[in-house]
C-alpha positions, 0 to 999 in steps of 0.5 A: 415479471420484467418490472422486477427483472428491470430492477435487478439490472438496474440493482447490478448496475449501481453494485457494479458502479460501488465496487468500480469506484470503491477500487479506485479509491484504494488504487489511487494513494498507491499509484506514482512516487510521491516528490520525496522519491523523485527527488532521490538520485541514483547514488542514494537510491544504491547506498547502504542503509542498513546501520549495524552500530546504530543504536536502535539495532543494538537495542533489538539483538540485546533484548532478543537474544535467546538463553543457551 
């Protein structure tokens, strides 16, 4: 009996070890700005970037307009 409870411990134990490193694998890639964004000053950070005449925008409204 306690053979088999040793095991189920020792089961929970590497699982556990599984999810831990399996969470800091995917919270790794999010965590501090990559040089491109540190790079950025507090001008750029705050300027406009929506272009409305760029054409990429034009192209979007004109294929999406709706029929009346």
């Amino acid at each position: 009996m306690s053979e088999a409870i040793e095991k189920g411990e020792a089961r929970r134990r590497f699982l556990r070890g599984l999810g831990v490193a399996g969470a800091a694998a995917v919270a790794a890639p999010f965590g501090g700005a990559t040089p491109a964004q540190a790079r950025e000053s507090r001008e750029e950070k705050r300027r406009a970037r929506y272009q409305p005449n760029s054409p990429h925008v034009q192209a979007f409204y004109r294929t999406n307009r709706y029929e009346r």
